[in-house]
N, C-alpha and C positions, 0 to 999 in steps of 0.2 A: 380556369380563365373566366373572366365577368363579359357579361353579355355588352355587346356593340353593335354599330351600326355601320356594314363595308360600303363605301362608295365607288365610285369608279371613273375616273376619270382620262377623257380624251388630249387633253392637251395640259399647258402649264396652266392656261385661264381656268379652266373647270377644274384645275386640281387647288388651286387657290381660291378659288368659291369656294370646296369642298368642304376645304380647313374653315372657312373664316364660319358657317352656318351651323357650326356644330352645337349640340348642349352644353349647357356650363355642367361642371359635376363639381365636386367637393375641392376642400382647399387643398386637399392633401398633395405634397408638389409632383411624385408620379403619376397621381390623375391628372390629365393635360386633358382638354376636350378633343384634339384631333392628334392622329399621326400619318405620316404617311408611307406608306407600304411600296418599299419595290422587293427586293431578296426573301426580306423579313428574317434573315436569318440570326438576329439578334432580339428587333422586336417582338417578334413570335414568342421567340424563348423565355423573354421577361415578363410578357402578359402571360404564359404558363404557369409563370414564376409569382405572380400576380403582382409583382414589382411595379411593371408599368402596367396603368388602367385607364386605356382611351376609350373616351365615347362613343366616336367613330375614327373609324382606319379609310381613308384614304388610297382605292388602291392605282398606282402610278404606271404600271409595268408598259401601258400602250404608248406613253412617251417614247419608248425604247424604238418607235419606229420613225420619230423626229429627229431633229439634230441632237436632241439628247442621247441619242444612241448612236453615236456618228466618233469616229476616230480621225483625227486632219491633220496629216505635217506638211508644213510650207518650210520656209528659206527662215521663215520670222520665230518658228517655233511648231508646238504640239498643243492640241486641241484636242479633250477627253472630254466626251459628251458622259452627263452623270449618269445614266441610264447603261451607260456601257459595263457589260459584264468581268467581273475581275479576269477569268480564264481569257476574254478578247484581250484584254489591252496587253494581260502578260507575254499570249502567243503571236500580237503583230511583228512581223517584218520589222519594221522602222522601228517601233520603240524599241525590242530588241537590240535592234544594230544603235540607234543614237540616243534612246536614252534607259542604258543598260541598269541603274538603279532600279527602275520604276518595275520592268519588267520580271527582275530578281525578287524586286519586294512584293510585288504580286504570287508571283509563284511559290513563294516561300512561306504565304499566307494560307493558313485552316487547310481543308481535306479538298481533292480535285471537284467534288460534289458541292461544295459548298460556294467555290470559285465560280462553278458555272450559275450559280441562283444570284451573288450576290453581284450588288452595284456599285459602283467607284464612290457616286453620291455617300450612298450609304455605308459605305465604309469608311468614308473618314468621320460621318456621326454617332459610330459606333459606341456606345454610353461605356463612357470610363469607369469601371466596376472591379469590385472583390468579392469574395465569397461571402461577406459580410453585407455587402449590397444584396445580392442575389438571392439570400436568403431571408426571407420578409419577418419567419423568427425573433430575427436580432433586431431589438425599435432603435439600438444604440447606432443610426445611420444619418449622420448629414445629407448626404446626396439622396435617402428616400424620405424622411422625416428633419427637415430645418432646423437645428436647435437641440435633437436629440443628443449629440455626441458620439464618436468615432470608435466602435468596439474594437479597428485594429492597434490605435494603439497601445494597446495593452494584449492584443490577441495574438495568432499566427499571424505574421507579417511576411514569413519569408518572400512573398512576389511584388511585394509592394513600394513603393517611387520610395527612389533617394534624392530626387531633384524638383523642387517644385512643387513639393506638399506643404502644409499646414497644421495646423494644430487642429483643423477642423475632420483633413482628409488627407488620406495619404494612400489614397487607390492610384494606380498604375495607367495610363493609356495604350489599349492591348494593341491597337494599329501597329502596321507594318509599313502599307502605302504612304500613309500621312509622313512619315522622315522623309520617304523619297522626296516628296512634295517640295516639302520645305527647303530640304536642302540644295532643292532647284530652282528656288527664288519663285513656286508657281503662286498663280492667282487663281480666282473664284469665282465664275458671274454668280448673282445670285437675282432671282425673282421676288418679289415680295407685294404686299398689299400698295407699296406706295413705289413701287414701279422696279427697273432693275438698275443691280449697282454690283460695282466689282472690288473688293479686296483682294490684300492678301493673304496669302495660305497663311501666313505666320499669324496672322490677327485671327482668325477662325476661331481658336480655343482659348480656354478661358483656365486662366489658373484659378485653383479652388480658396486661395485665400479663405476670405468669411464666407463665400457662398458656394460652398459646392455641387450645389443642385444645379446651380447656373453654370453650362460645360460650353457655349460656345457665342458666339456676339450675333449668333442670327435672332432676328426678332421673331415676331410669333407669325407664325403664317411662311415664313421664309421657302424659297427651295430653291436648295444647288441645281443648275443647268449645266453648267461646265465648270473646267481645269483648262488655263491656260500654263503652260510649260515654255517658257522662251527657248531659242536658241543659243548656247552661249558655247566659250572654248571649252567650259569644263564638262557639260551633261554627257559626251560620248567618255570620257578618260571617267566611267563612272560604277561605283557596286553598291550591292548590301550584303551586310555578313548578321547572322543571324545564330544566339548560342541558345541552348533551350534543354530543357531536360528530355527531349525524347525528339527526334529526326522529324516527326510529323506531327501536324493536328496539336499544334503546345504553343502557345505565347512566350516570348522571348524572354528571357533572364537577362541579355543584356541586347544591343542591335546596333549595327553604325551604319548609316546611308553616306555615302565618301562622292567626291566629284573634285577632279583635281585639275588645273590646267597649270601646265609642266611648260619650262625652258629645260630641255634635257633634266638635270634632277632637282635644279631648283624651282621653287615653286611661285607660279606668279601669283594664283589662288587657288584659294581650299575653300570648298563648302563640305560644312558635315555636322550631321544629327545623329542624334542617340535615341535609342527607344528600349522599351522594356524595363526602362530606370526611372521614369520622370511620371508626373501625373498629365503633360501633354504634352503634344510630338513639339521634342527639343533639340532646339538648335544652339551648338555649342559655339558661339561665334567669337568666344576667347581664345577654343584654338585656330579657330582660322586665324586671325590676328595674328597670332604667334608663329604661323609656319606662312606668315607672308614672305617673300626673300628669303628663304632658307633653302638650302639642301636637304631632302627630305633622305633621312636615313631613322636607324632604329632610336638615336638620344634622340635628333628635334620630334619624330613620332610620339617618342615616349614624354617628351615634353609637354607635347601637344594635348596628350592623353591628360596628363596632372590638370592642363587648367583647363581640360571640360569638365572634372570634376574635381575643380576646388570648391566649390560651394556643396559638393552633397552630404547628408547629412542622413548616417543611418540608424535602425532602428533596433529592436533586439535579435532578431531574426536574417536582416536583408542587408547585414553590411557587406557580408561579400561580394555583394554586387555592385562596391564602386572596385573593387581590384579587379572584375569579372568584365564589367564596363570598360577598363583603362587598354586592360589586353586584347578586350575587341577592337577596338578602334585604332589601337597598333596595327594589329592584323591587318584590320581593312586597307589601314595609310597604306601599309608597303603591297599588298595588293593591288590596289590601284594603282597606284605608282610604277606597277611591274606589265600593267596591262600594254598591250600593245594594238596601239589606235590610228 
């Protein structure tokens, strides 16, 4: 790990100084002059890795005692302060009972140890990576070196996006949370240099196209405050199903975040994301479209499933994972569908 400089910060205002006074360092694009620290349980690992190399870190954790650390359900919806811990948000009451994705896909995320360090924040800017990233060996890397070129396609691919890669990059988005997200229409405050503004979850990440170093539309200095989650009919009638090579501690091979609101079996809407296949948390809105006014049984499911993955496109390693993909999100359909709300 390269030497830095930790700061420490009381509120969102000093954590936004913190960032903007840092030293410049080299061009290279995982040298970033600041980051900022709450879990670390991804940064940590990449500045080990010497992947990423901030000048100074930024550390956030005393937010955790502001509204960033604060969980709120009203009538109008959920309120997930970024500062809140994954193991809080998966083990409350409410989300639990109303918005049963979220707390699925939490709980189904990394080892119970890991849950309790990391942040909601920080887990949806989780850096979209492969083994080819990770290990600084390989210069053939878009996302650490711009221009270099992409050692997996031609390398072991087997984990790697069928939906939404490039010829640049075709690393995976390893989130579990961010499908929930999305597939529940949430939003984003965000802080910044030039004041605060709200997106949505769906605009946060950034397909890799030409640039895959660039993973999300926050500017420089940026930081998540909160997850807004509305209310709607579908968030309680809602899962995640999650397929993976080993029951714990393993990133998804394929994933379906489901939320359905039901007339008896037909469907008035469907929200549903896929994960573990795409290079960022994807939202299949072909099959929602499709199982609009339908009776949901195992063809329109299975129908459903064909056109969230008509466009993927796989590689020599990872094709399995659009038939791997089509059967999850079956699952899920009639699971949901089966729940009793």
């Amino acid at each position: 790990m390269r030497p830095f400089e930790l700061a420490r910060a009381s509120d969102v205002e000093s954590a936004l100084r913190g960032y903007a006074t840092a030293s410049p360092v080299g061009r290279d694009a995982m040298a970033t002059q600041s980051q900022y620290l709450a879990g670390g349980t991804t940064l940590v690992d990449l500045m080990k890795l010497d992947v990423m190399q901030p000048s100074r870190v930024i550390d956030i954790n005393a937010l955790e005692q502001g509204r960033e650390g604060q969980i709120a359900v009203s009538e109008k919806g959920l309120l997930l302060g970024s500062m809140v811990r994954m193991s809080a948000a998966a083990e409350h009451p409410e989300v639990r009972r109303n918005y049963p994705v979220i707390a699925q896909a939490l709980k189904l995320a990394a080892s119970p140890q890991i849950r309790n360090m990391a942040s909601l924040g920080g887990n949806v800017l989780q850096r979209t990576r492969c083994t080819y990233f990770r290990d600084a060996s390989y210069a053939a890397c878009n996302k650490r070196n711009p221009g270099a070129g992409c050692a997996a396609l031609r390398g072991i691919n087997r984990s790697h996006a069928v939906l939404g890669a490039s010829d640049q990059c075709i690393a995976t988005y390893p989130g579990d949370f961010a499908q929930a997200l999305i597939a529940l229409d949430a939003r984003v405050e965000v802080m910044g240099p030039g004041g605060a503004r709200e997106i949505r979850f769906a605009d946060l990440h950034r397909l890799p196209e030409r640039a895959p170093h660039v993973e999300t539309s926050l500017e420089k200095g940026d930081l998540i405050v909160a997850f807004y989650v509305p209310a709607t009919p579908f968030a309680r009638r809602s899962l995640f199903l999650k397929v993976r090579d080993r029951e714990s501690y393993e990133f998804a091979l394929a994933s379906a975040a489901v939320a359905l609101d039901l007339d008896g079996d037909k469907v008035n809407e469907a929200r549903i994301a896929v994960g573990g296949v795409a290079t960022v948390p994807w939202r299949a809105g072909e099959a929602e479209t499709f199982l609009r006014g339908l009776r949901l049984d195992q063809q329109s499911a299975a129908s459903a499933a064909e056109a969230a993955f008509a466009g993927a496109v796989p590689r020599e390693h990872n094709g399995f994972k659009i038939e791997l993909g089509k059967r999850t999100l079956v699952r899920a359909l009639q699971a949901a569908a089966a729940l009793a709300v």
